[in-house]
FITIMI-772462 format. One record per atom (N, C-alpha, C): atom name; x negated, y negated, z negated. Coordinates in pm, whole numbers, m for minus. Example, Ala and Ser with C-alpha at 12.3 -4.5 7.8 and 13.67 -1.06 7.14 Angstrom:
REM FITIMI-772462
@atom->N; X->m1319; Y->569; Z->m780
@atom->CA; X->m1230; Y->450; Z->m780
@atom->C; X->m1320; Y->330; Z->m780
@atom->N; X->m1285; Y->225; Z->m708
@atom->CA; X->m1367; Y->106; Z->m714
@atom->C; X->m1290; Y->m3; Z->m787
END
This chain:
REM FITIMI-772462
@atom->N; X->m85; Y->119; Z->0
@atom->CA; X->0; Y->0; Z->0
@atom->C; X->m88; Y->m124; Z->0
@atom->N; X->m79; Y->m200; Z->64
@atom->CA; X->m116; Y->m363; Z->112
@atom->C; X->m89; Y->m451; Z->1
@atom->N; X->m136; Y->m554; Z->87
@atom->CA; X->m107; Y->m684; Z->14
@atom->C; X->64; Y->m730; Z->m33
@atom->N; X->157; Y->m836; Z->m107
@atom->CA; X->261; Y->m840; Z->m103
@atom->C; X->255; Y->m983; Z->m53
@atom->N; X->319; Y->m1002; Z->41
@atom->CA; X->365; Y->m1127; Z->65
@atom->C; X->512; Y->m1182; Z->77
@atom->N; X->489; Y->m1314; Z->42
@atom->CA; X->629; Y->m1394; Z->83
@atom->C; X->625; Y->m1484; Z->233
@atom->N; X->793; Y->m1491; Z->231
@atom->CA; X->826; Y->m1612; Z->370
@atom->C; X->754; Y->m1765; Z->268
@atom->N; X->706; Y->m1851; Z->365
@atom->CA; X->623; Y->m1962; Z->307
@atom->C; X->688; Y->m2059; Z->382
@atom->N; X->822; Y->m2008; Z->466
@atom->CA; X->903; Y->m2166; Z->500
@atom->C; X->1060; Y->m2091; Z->494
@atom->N; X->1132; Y->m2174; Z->477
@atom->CA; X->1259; Y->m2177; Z->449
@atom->C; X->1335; Y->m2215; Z->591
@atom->N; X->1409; Y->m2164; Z->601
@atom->CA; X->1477; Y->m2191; Z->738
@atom->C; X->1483; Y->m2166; Z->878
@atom->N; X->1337; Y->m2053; Z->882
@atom->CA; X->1308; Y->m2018; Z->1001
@atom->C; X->1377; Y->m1871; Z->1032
@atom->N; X->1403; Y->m1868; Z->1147
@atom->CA; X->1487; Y->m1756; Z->1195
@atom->C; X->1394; Y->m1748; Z->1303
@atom->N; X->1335; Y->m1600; Z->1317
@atom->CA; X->1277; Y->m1506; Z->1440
@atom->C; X->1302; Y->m1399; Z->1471
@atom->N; X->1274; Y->m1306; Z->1569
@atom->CA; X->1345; Y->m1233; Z->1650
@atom->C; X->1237; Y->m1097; Z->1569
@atom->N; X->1344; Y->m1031; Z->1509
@atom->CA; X->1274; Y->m900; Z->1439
@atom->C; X->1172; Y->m797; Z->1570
@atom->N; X->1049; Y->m761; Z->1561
@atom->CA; X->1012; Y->m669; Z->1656
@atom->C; X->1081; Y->m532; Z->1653
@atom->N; X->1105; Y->m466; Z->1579
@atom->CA; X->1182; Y->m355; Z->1582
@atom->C; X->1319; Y->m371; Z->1672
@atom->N; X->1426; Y->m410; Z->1611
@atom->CA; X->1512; Y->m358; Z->1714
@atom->C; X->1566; Y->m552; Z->1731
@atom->N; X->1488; Y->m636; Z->1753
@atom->CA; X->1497; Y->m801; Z->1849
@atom->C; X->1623; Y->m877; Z->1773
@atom->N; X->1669; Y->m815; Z->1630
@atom->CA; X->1769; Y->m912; Z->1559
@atom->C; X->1729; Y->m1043; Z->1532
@atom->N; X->1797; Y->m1127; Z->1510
@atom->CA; X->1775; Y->m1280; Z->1473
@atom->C; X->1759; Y->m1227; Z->1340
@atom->N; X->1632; Y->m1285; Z->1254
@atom->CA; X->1630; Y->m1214; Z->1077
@atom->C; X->1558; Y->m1410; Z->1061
@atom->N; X->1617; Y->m1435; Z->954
@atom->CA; X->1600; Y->m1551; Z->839
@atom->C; X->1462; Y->m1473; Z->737
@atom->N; X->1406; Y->m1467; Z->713
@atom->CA; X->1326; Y->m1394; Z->581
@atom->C; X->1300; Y->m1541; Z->441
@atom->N; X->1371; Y->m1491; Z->356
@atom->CA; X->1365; Y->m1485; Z->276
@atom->C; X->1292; Y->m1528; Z->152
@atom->N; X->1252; Y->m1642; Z->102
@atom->CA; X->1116; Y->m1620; Z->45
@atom->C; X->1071; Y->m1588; Z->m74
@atom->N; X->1193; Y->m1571; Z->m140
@atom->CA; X->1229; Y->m1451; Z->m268
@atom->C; X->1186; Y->m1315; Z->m236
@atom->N; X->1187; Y->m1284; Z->m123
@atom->CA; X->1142; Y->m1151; Z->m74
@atom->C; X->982; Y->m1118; Z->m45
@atom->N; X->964; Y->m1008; Z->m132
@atom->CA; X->838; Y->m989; Z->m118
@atom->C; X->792; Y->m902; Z->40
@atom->N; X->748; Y->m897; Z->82
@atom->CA; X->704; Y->m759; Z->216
@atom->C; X->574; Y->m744; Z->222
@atom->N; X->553; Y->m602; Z->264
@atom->CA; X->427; Y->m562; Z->263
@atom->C; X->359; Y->m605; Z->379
@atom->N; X->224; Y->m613; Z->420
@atom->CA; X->160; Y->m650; Z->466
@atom->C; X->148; Y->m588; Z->558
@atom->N; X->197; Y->m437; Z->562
@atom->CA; X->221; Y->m337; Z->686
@atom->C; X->322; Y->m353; Z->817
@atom->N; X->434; Y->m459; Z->730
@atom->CA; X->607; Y->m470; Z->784
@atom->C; X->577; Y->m489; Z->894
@atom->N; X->628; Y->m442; Z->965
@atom->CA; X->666; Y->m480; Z->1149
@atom->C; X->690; Y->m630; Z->1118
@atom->N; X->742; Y->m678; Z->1069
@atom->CA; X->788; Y->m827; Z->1078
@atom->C; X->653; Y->m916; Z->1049
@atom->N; X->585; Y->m878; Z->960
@atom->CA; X->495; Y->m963; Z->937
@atom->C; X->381; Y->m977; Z->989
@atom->N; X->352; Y->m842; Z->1066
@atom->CA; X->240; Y->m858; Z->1199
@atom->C; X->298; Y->m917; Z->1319
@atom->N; X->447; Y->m918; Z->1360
@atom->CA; X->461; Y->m969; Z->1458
@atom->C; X->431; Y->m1198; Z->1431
@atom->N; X->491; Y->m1198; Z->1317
@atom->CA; X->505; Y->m1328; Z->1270
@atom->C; X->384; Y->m1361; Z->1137
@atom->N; X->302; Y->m1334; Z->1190
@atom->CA; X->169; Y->m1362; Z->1029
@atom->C; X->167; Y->m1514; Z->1012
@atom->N; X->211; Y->m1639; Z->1079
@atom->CA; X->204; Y->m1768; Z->1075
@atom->C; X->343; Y->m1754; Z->938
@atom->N; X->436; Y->m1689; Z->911
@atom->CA; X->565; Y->m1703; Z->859
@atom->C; X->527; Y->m1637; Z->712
@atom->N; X->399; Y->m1580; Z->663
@atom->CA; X->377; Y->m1532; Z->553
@atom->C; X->217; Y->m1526; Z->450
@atom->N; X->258; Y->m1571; Z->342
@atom->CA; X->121; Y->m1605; Z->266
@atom->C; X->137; Y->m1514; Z->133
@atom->N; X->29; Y->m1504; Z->117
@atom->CA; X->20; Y->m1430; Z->m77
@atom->C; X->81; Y->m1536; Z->m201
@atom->N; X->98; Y->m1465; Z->m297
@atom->CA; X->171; Y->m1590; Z->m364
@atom->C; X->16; Y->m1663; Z->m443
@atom->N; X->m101; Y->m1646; Z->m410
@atom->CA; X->m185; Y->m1711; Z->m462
@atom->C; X->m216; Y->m1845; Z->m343
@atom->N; X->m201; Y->m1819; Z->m225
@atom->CA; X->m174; Y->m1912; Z->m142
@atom->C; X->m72; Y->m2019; Z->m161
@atom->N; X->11; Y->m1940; Z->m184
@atom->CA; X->164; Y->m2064; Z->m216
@atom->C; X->165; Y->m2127; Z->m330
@atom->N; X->78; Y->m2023; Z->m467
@atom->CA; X->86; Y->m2126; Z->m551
@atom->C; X->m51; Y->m2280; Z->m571
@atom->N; X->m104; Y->m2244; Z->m487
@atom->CA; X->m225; Y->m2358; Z->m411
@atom->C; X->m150; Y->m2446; Z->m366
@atom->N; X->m50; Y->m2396; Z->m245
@atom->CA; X->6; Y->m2519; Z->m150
@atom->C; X->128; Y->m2597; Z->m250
@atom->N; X->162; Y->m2572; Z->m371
@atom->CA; X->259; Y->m2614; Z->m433
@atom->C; X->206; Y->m2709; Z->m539
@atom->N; X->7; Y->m2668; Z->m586
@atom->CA; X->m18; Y->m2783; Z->m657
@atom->C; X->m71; Y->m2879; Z->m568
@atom->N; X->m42; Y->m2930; Z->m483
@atom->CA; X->m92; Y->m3069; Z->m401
@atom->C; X->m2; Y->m3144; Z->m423
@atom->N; X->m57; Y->m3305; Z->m419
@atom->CA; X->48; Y->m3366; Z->m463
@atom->C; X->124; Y->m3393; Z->m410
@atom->N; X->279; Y->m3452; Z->m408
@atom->CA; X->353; Y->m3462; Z->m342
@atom->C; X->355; Y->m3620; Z->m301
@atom->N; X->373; Y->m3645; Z->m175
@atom->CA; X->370; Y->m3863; Z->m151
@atom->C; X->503; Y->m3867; Z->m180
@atom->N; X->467; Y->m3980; Z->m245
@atom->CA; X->630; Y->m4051; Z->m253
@atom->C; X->685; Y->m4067; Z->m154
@atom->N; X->785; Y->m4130; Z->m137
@atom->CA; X->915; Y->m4167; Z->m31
@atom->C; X->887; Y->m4317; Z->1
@atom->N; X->879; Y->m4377; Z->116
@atom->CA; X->890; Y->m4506; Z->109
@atom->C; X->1025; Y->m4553; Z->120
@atom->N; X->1046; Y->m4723; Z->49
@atom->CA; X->1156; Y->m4732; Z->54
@atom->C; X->1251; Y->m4734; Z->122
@atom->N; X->1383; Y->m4701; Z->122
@atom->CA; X->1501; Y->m4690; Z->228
@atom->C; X->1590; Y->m4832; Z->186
@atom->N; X->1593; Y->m4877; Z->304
@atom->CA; X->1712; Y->m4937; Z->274
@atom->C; X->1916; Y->m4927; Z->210
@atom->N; X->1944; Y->m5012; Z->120
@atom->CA; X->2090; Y->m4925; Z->120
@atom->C; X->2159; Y->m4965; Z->199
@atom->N; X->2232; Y->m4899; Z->271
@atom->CA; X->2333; Y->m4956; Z->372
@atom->C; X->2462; Y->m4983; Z->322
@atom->N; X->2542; Y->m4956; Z->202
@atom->CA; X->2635; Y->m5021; Z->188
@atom->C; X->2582; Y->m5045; Z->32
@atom->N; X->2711; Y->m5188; Z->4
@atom->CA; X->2642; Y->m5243; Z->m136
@atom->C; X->2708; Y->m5130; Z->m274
@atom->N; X->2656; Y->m5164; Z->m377
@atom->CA; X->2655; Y->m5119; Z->m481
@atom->C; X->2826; Y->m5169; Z->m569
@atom->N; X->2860; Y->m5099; Z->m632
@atom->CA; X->3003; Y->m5160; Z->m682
@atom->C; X->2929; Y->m5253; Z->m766
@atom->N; X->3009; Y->m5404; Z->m738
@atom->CA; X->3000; Y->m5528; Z->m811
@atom->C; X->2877; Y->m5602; Z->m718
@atom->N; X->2829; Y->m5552; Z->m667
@atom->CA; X->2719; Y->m5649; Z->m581
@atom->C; X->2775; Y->m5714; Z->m478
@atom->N; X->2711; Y->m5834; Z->m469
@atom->CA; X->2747; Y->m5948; Z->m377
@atom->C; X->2629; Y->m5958; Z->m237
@atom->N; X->2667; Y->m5931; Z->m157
@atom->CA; X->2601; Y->m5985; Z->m22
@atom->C; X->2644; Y->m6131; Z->26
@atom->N; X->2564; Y->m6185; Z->88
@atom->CA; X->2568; Y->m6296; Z->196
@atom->C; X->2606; Y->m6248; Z->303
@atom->N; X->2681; Y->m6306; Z->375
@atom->CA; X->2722; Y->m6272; Z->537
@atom->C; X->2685; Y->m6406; Z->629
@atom->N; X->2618; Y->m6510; Z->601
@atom->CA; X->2586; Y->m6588; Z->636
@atom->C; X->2467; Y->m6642; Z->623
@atom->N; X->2422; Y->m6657; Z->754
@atom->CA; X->2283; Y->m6719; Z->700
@atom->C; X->2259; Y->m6878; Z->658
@atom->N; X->2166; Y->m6877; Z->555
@atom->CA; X->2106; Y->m6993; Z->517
@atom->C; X->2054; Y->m7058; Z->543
@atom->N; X->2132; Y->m7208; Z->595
@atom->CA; X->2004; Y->m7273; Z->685
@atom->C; X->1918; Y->m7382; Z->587
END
């Protein structure tokens, strides 16, 4: 028995090599390193010592967004100031 790996992105759907199903994997799911799936797709799976690396980097903040509608009780201008 192999290594255990997980899915290391969320949301990706590929075409199983065995019998060509659309499969989501999972990344709660562990698979062996043998799986038909994971030699066809090795970009879609890491060890969890990998993932827990890519999870301590830091994260960037968000730059700011504008709000598009106002806040209850806030006042906008609709006119400009000359």
């Amino acid at each position: 028995m192999g290594k255990r790996l997980r899915a290391n992105q969320v949301g990706v759907t590929v075409a199983h090599p065995e019998h060509g199903g659309w499969i989501s994997p999972n990344p709660a799911d562990t698979y062996d390193e043998s799986d038909p799936l994971v030699k066809a797709h090795p970009w879609l799976f890491s060890t969890a010592d990998e993932l827990a690396e890519r999870d301590e980097e830091p994260v960037r903040d968000s730059i700011p967004v504008e709000q598009a509608t106002r806040a209850p009780g806030e006042r906008r201008t609709t006119r400009r100031q000359r």
